[in-house]
C-alpha positions in Angstrom: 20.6 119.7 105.6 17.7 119.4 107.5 17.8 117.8 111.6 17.0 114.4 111.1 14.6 113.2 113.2 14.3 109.7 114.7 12.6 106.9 112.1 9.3 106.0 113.4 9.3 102.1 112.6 6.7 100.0 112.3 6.6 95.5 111.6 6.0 93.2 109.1 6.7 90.1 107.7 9.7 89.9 105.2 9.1 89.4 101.4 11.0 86.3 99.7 13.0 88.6 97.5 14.1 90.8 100.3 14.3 88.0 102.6 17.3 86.8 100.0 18.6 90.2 99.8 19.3 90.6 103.1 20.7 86.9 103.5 23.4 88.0 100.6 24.3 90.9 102.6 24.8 88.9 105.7 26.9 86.0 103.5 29.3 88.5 102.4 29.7 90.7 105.4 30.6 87.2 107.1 33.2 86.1 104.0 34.9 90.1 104.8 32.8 92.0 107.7 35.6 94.9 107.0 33.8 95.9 103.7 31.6 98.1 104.7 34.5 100.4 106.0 35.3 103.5 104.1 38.2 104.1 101.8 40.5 106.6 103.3 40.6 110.2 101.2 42.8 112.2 102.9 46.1 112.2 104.9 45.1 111.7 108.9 47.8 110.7 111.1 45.7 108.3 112.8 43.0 106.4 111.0 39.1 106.6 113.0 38.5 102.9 111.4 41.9 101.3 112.6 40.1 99.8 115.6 37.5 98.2 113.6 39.7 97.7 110.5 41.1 95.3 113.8 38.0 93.9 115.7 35.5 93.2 112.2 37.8 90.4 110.7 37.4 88.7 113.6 33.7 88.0 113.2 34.9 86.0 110.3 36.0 82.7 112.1 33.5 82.7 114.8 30.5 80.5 115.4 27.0 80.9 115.3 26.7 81.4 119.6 30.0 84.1 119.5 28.2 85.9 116.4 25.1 86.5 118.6 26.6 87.3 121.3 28.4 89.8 119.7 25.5 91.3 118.1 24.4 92.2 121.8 26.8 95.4 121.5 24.8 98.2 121.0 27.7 99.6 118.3 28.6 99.3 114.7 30.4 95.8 115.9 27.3 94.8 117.0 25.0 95.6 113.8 27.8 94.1 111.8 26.9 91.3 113.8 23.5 91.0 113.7 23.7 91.0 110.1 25.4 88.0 110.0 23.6 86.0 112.1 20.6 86.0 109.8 22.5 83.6 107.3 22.3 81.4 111.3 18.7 81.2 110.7 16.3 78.6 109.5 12.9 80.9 108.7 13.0 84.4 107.5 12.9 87.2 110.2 10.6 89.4 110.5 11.5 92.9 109.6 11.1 96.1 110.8 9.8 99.1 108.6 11.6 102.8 109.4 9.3 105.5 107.7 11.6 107.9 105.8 10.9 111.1 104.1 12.4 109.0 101.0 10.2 106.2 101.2 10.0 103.1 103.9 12.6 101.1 104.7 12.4 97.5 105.6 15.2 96.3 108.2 15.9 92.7 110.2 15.8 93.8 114.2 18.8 91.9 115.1 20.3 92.2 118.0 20.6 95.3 120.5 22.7 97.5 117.7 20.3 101.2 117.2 18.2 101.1 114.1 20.6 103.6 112.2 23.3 101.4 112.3 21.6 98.1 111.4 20.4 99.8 108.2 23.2 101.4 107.3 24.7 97.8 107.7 22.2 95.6 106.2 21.8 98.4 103.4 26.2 98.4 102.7 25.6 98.7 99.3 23.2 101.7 98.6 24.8 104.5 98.2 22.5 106.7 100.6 21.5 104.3 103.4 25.0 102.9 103.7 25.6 106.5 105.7 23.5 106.1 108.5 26.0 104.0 109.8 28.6 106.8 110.3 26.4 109.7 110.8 27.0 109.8 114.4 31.1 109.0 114.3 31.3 111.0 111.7 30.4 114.5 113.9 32.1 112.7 117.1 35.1 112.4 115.6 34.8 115.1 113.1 35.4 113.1 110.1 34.1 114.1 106.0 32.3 110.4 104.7 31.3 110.7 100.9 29.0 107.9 99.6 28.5 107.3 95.9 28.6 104.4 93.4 30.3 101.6 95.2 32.2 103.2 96.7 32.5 105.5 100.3 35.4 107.7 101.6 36.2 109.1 104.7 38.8 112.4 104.5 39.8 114.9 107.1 40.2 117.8 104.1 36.8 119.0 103.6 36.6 119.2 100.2 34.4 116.8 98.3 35.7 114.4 96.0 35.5 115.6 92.3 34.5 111.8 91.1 31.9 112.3 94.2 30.2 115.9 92.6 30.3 114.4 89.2 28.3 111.3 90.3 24.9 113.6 91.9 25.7 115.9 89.3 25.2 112.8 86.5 22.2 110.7 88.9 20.2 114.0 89.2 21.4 115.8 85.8 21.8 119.2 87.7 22.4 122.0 85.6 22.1 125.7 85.4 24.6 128.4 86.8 22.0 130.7 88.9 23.4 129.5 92.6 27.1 129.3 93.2 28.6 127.4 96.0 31.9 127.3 97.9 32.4 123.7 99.4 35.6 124.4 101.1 37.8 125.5 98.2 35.9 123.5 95.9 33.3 125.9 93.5 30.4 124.3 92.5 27.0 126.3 90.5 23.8 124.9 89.6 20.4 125.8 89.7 17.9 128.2 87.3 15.7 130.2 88.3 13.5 130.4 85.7 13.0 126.2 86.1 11.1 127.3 89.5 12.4 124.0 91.0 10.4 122.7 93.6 13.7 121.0 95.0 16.6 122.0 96.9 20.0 121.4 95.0 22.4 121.5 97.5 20.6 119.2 99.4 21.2 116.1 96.7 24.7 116.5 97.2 24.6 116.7 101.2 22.4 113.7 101.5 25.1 111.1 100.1 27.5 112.7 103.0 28.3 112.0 106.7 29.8 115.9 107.7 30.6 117.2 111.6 29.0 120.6 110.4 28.0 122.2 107.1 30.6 125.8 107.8 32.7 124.8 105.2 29.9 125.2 102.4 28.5 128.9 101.4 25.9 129.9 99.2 25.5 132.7 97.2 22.4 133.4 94.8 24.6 134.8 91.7 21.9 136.3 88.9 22.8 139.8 88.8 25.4 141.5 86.2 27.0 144.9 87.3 26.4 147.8 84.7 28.7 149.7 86.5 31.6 149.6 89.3 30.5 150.1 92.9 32.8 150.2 96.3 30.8 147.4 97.8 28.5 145.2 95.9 25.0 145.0 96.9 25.2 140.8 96.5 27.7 141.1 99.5 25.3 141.9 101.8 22.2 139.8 100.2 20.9 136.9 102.7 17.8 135.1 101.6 18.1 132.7 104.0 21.1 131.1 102.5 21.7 128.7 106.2 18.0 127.5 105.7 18.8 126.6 102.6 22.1 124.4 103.5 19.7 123.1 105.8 17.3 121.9 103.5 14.2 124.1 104.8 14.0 126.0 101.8 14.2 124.9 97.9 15.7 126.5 95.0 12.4 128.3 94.1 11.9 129.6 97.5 15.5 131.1 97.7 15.2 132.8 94.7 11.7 134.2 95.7 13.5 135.6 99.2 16.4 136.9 96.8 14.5 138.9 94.9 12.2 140.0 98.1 16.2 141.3 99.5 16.8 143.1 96.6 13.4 144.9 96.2 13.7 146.3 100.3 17.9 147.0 99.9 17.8 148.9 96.4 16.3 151.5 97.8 18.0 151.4 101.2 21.4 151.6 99.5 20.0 153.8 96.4 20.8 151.3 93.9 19.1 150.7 90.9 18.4 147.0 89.7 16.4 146.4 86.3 15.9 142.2 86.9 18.9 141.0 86.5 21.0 143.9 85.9 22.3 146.2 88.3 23.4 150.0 87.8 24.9 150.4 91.4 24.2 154.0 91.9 24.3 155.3 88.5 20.5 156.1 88.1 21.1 157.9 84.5 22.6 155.0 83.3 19.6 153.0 85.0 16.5 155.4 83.5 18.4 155.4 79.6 19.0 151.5 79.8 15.1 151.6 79.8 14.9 153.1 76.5 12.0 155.8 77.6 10.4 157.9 75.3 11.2 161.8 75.2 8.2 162.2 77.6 8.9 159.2 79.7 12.5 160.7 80.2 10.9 163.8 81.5 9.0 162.3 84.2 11.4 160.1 85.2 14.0 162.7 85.6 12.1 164.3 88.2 10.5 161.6 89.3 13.0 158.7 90.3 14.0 160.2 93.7 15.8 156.9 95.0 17.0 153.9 94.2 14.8 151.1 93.1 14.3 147.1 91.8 11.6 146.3 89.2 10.9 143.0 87.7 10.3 144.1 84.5 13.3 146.1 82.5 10.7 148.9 80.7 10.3 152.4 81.4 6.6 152.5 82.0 7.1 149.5 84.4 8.8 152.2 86.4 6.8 154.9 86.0 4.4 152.6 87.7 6.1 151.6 90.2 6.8 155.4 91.3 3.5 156.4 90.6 2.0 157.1 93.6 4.7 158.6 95.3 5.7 160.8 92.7 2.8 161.2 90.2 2.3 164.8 90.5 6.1 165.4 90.0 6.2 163.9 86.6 2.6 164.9 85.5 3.3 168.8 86.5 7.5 168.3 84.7 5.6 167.1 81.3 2.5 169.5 80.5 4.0 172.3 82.5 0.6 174.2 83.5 -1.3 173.5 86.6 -4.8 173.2 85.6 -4.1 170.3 82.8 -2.2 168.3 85.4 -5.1 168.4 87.5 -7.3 166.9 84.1 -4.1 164.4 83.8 -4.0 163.1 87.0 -7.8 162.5 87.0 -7.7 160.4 84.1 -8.8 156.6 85.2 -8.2 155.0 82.2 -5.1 154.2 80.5 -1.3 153.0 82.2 0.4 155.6 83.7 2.9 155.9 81.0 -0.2 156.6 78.6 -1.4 159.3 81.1 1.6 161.1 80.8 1.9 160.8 76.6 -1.9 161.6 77.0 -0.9 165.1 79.1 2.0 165.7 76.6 -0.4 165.8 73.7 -2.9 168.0 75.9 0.1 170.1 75.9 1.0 170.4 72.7 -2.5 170.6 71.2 -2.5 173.7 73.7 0.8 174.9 72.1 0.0 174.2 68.6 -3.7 175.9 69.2 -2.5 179.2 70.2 -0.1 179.2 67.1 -3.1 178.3 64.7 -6.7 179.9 63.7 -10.2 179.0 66.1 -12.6 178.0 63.8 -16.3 177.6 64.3 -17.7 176.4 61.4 -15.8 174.1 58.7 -17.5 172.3 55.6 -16.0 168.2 56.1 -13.4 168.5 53.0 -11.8 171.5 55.5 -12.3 169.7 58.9 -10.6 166.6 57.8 -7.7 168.6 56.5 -7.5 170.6 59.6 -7.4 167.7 62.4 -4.8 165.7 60.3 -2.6 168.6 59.9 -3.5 169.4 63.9 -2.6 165.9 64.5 1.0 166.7 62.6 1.8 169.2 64.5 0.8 167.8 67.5 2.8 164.5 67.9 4.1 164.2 64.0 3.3 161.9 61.3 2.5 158.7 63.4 -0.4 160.5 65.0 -2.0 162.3 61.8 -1.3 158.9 60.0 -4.2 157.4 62.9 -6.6 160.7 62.4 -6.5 159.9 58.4 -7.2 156.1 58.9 -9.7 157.3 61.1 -11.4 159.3 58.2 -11.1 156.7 55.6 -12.5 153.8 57.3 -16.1 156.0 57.4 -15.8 155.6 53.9 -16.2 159.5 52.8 -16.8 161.0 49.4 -14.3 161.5 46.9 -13.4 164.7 47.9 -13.1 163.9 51.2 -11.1 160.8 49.9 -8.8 163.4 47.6 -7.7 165.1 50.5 -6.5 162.3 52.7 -4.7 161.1 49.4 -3.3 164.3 49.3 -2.2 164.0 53.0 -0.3 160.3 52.1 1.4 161.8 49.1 2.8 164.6 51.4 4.0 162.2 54.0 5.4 160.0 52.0 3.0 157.3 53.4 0.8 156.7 49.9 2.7 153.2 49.1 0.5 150.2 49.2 -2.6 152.6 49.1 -3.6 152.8 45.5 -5.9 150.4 45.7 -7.9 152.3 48.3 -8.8 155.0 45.9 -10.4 155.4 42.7 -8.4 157.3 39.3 -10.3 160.8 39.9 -9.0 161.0 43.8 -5.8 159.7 42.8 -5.8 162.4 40.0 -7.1 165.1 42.4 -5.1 163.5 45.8 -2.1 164.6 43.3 -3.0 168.0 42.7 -3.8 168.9 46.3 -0.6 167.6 47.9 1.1 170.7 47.7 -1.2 172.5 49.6 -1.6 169.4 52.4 2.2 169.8 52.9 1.8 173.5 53.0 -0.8 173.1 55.3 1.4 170.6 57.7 3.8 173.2 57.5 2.3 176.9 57.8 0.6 178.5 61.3 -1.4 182.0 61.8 -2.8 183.4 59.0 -1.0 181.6 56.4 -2.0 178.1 57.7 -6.0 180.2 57.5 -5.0 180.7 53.7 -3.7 177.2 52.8 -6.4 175.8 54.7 -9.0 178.0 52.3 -7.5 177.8 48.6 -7.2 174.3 49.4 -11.0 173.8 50.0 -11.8 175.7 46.9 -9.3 173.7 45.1 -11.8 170.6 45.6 -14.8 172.1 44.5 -15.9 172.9 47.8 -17.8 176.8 48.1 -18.9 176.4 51.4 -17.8 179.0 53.6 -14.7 178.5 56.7 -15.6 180.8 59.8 
């Protein structure tokens, strides 16, 4: 929890309905000036409030000149005091107005008592400003005061009350699981981090408290789920700022941001591996195929995750650019293995880096695949649109050659143009759902071609130079391939 600082108070004249308030107050503090005492929790040997428990009941059967002199002390005597000498008066006081972070509070300035302990008085019976009264005994005498309801406790064990947590937990409907904390030997968890809260949790429980220090409560952000075993955990060493947080400088949101900041600069200090929310300690196989990369993705990343990392997002191109720049010509140079087409890779501008490399690794194979098949200079359409689909094939398989068809028949082409990609479908198996797209005759023809497209798709050298000829004459076509 924060420092408090002294209220800044200002004056003003009281309001009929808090005038009557505070005259209630001061009524029943004089019928039993003991109950605004705590209940005892815990097991001292010797009570703190046995003195007053003593001295209050007192105030009971004196008279209006006693009353005000005792409300001269300067002590929680005094502001008992005070309070009960406004049911003495004829005309409403005027009251004094302490500026909170919570809102203002209007108090009657009575007697010499300090302004914490008149409103904690005059205020007996709200559940927050009730504590101000034992703030200060409370870390003098080392004592654990828990407000809530109607009712206030004072313990030497430092554990909270469980009727106490479920009472902020109810009032402020906390929920979630992301932040766990140890209040003594009393485990608590709240908070989520995808809410991004703009509030600080813990400090809804502390503020109904009166604590001598806040070392019996720990705080651990608790959103990551081990993949694998580890000697020491990387969370044991994670510290956000988890004091400030007690403290009440930082919110929820803010400690989460700082946690994920720790794990982004101690992953790779401690070569861990951490995809979001789930850490792979330092098994980075187990990391890179969690990922689900593609063959060529795997490639790259086998050479190119050097150490251990933290990503936000749990993909395998994420990673690839996150690595990038520091290991770019590494996993170009590992996927199209020749020199000069890593060089037309890595000057590629457009494009993630994921699709640079898939890009290179089709350079590559389109390489591959054109040494195994004829260099043609001329080809009549009907030929040229069989060639790149079957190119296509061989390059990257049916996904690819099924784009370089579509590609054909959205122009719109003749029907021998159009009998060939049918042909294509039928060989891949891909016609269903397409008959509509072609008429009878390039059905008809689409059918008797097929066996040559999936000879095609399947022959290099000279034979794929064959196929690729008979299957142009097949459509009627006499212009010559060279």
């Amino acid at each position: 929890m924060a420092k408090r600082r002294r209220l800044k108070s200002s004056i003003r004249s009281s309001s009929k309905s808090l005038e009557r308030r505070l005259m209630e107050r001061g009524r029943a503090l004089r019928q039993d000036p003991t109950l605004i005492l705590p209940i005892c929790h815990g097991a001292c040997r010797r009570c703190a409030f046995d003195s007053l428990r003593k001295k209050l009941p007192l105030l009971k059967n004196m008279d209006e000149l006693r009353v005000r002199k005792e409300a001269n002390r300067k002590n929680l005597i005094g502001a008992v005091a005070g309070t009960i000498s406004l049911t003495f008066d004829e005309k409403a006081p005027y009251l004094m107005i302490a500026h909170m972070p919570q809102g203002d509070v209007s108090y009657a300035l009575k007697g010499k008592a300090d302004q914490d302990l008149l409103i904690g008085i005059q205020y007996y019976d709200d559940p927050f400003l009730r504590l101000f009264a034992f703030r200060n005994m409370a870390k003098r005498k080392k004592l654990h005061i828990y407000s809530w309801g109607n009712l206030i406790t004072c313990s030497d064990i430092t554990d909270p009350p469980k009727e106490f947590i479920e009472w902020v937990s109810k009032k402020y409907e906390i929920e979630g699981k992301d932040i766990k904390v140890r209040w003594s030997t009393t485990e608590l968890e709240f908070g989520d981090e995808r809410s991004k809260a703009k509030t600080n949790t813990i400090s809804k429980f502390l503020q109904y408290t009166a604590l001598p220090e806040l070392e019996t409560i720990e705080v651990k952000v608790d959103i990551l789920n081990c993949k694998t075993s580890c000697d020491r955990c990387i969370m044991d060493d994670l510290d956000p700022g988890y004091a400030s947080y007690i403290k009440g400088e930082i919110d929820d949101s803010e400690l989460f941001k700082k946690y994920r900041e720790e794990l982004k600069t101690m992953a790779p200090e401690r070569d861990f591996f951490i995809s979001e929310n789930d850490c792979y300690g330092g098994d980075r196989d187990l990391f890179i195929s969690s990922l689900g990369p593609n063959e060529v993705e795997k490639i790259a990343l086998n050479v190119g995750l050097k150490r251990g990392i933290y990503i936000d997002k749990g993909t395998s191109s994420k990673l690839i650019e996150a690595i990038w720049d520091e290991s770019k010509e590494d996993m170009v140079m590992a996927v199209v293995g020749d020199s000069s087409l890593a060089k037309e890779v890595l000057s590629l501008k457009t494009g993630s880096s994921s699709d640079r490399l898939g890009r290179g690794y089709f350079m590559r194979r389109v390489k591959e695949i054109g040494a195994k098949l004829p260099t043609y200079k001329k080809l009549p359409k009907v030929a040229l649109v069989a060639d790149e689909i079957a190119r296509a094939y061989k390059a990257d398989g049916e996904s690819l050659a099924l784009g370089v068809l579509e590609g054909w028949m959205r122009r719109g082409e003749d029907t021998k143009v159009k009998s060939v990609i049918r042909a294509f479908l039928l060989a891949l198996n891909a016609e269903k759902g397409s008959d509509w797209r072609f008429s009878q005759i390039e059905m008809e023809l689409g059918e008797y071609l097929r066996g040559h497209a999936q000879n095609l798709l399947e022959s290099e050298g000279d034979e794929y130079d064959s196929v690729l000829k008979e299957m142009v004459r097949e459509t009627g076509v006499t212009e010559e391939i060279s």
